[in-house]
C-alpha positions in Angstrom: -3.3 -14.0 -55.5 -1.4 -13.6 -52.0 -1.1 -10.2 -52.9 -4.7 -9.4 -53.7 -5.7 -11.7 -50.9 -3.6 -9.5 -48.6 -4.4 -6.0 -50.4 -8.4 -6.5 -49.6 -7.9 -7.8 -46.1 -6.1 -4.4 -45.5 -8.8 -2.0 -47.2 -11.5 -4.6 -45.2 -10.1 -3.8 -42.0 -10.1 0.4 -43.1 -13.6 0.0 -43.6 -14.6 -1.5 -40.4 -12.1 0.6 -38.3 -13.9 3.7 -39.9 -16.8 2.7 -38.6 -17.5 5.8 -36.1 -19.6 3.5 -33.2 -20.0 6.7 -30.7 -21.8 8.6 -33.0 -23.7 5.5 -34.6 -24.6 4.7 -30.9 -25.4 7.8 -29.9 -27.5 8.3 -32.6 -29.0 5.3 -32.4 -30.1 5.7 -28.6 -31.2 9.4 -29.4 -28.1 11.3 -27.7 -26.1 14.5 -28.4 -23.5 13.8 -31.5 -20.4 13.0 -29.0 -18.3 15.5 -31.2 -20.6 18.6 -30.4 -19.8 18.1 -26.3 -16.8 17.5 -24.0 -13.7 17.3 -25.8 -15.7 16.8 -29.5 -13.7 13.2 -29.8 -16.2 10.5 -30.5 -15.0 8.2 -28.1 -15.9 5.8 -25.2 -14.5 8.0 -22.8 -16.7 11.4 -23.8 -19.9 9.5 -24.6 -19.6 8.9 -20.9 -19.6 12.7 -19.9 -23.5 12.7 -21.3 -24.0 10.8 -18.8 -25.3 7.2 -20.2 -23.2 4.6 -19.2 -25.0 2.1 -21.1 -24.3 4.2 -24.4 -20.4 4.6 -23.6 -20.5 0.9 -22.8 -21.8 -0.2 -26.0 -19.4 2.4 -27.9 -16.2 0.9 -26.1 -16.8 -2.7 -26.6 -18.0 -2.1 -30.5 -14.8 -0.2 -31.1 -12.5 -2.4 -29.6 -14.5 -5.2 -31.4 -13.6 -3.4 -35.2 -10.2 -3.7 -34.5 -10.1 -6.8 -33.0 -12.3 -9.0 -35.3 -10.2 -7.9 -38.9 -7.2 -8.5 -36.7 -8.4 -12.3 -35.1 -9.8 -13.3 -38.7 -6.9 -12.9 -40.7 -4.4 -14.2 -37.5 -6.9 -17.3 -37.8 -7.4 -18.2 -41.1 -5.3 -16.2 -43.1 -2.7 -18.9 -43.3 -4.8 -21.3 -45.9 -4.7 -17.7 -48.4 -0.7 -17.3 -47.9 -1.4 -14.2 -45.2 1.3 -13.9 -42.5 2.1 -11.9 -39.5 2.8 -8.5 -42.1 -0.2 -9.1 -43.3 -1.8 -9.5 -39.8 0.4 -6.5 -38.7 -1.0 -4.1 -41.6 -4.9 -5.4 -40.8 -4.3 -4.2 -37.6 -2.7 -0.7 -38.1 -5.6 -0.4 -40.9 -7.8 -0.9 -38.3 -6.7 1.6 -36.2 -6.0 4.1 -39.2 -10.0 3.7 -40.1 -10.6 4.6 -36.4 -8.4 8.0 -36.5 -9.4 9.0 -40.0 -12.7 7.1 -41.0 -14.0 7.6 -44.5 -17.7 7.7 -43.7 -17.1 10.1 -41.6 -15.1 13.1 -43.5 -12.3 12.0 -41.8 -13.0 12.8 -38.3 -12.4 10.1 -36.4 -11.4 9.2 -32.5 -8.4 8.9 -30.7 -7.9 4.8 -31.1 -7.3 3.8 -27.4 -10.3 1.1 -27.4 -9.9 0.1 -31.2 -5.9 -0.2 -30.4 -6.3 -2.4 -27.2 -8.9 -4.6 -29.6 -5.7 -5.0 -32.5 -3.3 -5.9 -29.6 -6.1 -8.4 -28.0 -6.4 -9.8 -31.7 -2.7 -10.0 -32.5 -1.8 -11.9 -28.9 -4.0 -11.2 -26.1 -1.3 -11.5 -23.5 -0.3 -8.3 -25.1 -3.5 -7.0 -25.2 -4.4 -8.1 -21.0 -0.8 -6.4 -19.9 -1.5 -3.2 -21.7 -5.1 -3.7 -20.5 -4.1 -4.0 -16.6 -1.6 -1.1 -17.3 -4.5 1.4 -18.4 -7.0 -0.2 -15.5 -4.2 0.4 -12.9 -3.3 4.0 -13.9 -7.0 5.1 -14.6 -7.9 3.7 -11.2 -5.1 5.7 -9.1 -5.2 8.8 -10.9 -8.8 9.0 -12.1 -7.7 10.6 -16.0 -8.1 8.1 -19.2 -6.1 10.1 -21.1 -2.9 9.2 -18.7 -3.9 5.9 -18.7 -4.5 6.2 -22.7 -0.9 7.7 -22.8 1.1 5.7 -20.8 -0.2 2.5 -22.7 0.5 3.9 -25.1 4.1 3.9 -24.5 4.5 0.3 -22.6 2.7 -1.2 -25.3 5.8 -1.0 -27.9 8.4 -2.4 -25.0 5.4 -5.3 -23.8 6.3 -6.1 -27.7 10.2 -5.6 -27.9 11.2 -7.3 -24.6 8.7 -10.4 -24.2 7.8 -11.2 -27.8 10.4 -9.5 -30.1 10.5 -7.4 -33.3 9.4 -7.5 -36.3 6.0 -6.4 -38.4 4.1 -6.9 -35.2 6.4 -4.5 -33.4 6.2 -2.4 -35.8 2.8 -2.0 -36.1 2.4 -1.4 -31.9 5.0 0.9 -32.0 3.8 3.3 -34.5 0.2 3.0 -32.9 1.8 3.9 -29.8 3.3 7.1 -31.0 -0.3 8.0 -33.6 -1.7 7.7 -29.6 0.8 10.1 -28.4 -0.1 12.8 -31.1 -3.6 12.4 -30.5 -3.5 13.0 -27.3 -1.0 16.0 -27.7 -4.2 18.4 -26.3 -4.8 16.0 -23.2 -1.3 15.8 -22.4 -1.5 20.0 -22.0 -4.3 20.0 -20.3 -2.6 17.4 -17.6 0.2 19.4 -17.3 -2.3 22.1 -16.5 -3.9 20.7 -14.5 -7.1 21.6 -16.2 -7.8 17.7 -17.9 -11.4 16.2 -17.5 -11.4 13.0 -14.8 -13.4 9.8 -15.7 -17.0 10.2 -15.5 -16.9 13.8 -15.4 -19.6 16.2 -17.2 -18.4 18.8 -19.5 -19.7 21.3 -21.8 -19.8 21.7 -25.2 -17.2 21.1 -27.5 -14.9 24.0 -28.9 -15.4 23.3 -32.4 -19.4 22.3 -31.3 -20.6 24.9 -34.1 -19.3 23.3 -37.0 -21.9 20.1 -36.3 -25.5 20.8 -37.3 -26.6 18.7 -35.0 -26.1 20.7 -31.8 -28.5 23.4 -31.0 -27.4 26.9 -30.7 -29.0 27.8 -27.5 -27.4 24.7 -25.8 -24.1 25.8 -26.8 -24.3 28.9 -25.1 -26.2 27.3 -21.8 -22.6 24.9 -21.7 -20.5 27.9 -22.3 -22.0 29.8 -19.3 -20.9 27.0 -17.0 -17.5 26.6 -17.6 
């Protein structure tokens, strides 16, 4: 029973990670689908280039919240049902994995920064508050989430390693780390560039704005004729 126990907190956690909350809230509160504008990733981050704070708000607290409530419920009371830190380790990267590639959403999911800082604060929230400060401090000096995303990214594995140890949980951090990398493969590009959004910062539509009915084609062209 562990087993199946374990096997349905893991497709659980899927299922809530793939729960897209910047196009639900967006669509909800009557805004542009986030993947039609800015850099198309339905994310926190370019919910806030339409301009409502309130909406990118909501979207960052309810996607940190689906990877951190599988993550906390399992970590809690997962010990009376034979679930350990694997377990708890898996629950977490499912999490995430929903996120990147969620199922109710042909597969076309976010980037995973605030989902991933809601599995760390769920699997050991000094974890989660360090990688936290370290995204605040960066994004604060130097005005790009993506930079901040990136270099959590990387300090979140060696938080892990050096202050708590190895095993599943490291693991699990590490390979989110480097799914974070990859994602962000285009923003990393565009910061060498010099050519990357900054925080708060409008932008026109997204490249592959076309493919989502949703968007109007004479908005696309009005966007297009400002960049």
């Amino acid at each position: 029973m562990q087993t199946v126990y374990s096997a349905a907190a893991i497709i659980a956690a899927y299922l809530i990670g793939s729960l897209s909350f910047a196009v639900i809230v967006s669509r909800v509160m009557g805004l542009h689908d986030p993947r039609t504008y800015g850099s198309g990733n339905p994310g926190a981050t370019n919910v806030l280039r339409s301009g409502n704070k309130q909406a990118a708000v909501l979207t960052l607290v309810l996607d940190a919240l689906k990877g951190f409530v599988p993550v906390f419920v399992v970590h809690r009371f997962g010990g009376a049902y034979g679930l350990g830190e694997g377990t708890v380790a898996l629950v977490g990267l499912a999490a995430f994995l929903g996120h990147l590639w969620p199922v109710f959403f042909r597969f076309n999911g976010g980037k995973g920064v605030a989902t991933a800082a809601g599995v760390l604060m769920g699997i050991n929230p000094w974890l989660g508050l360090a990688t936290l400060a370290t995204w605040i401090i960066i994004a604060f000096f130097f005005r790009y989430s993506s930079l901040a995303s990136v270099v959590s990214a990387v300090f979140a594995p060696f938080y892990q390693l050096l202050i708590w140890g190895g095993g599943p949980i490291a693991g699990a951090v590490t390979l989110m780390g480097l799914l974070l990398l990859w994602r962000h493969a285009p923003n990393i590009q565009k910061l060498l560039a010099g050519t990357e959004s900054k925080l708060g910062q409008k932008a026109g539509a997204a490249p592959h704005a076309a493919k989502h009915p949703h968007h109007k084609h004479g908005e696309h062209h009005r966007h297009g004729a400002k960049r």
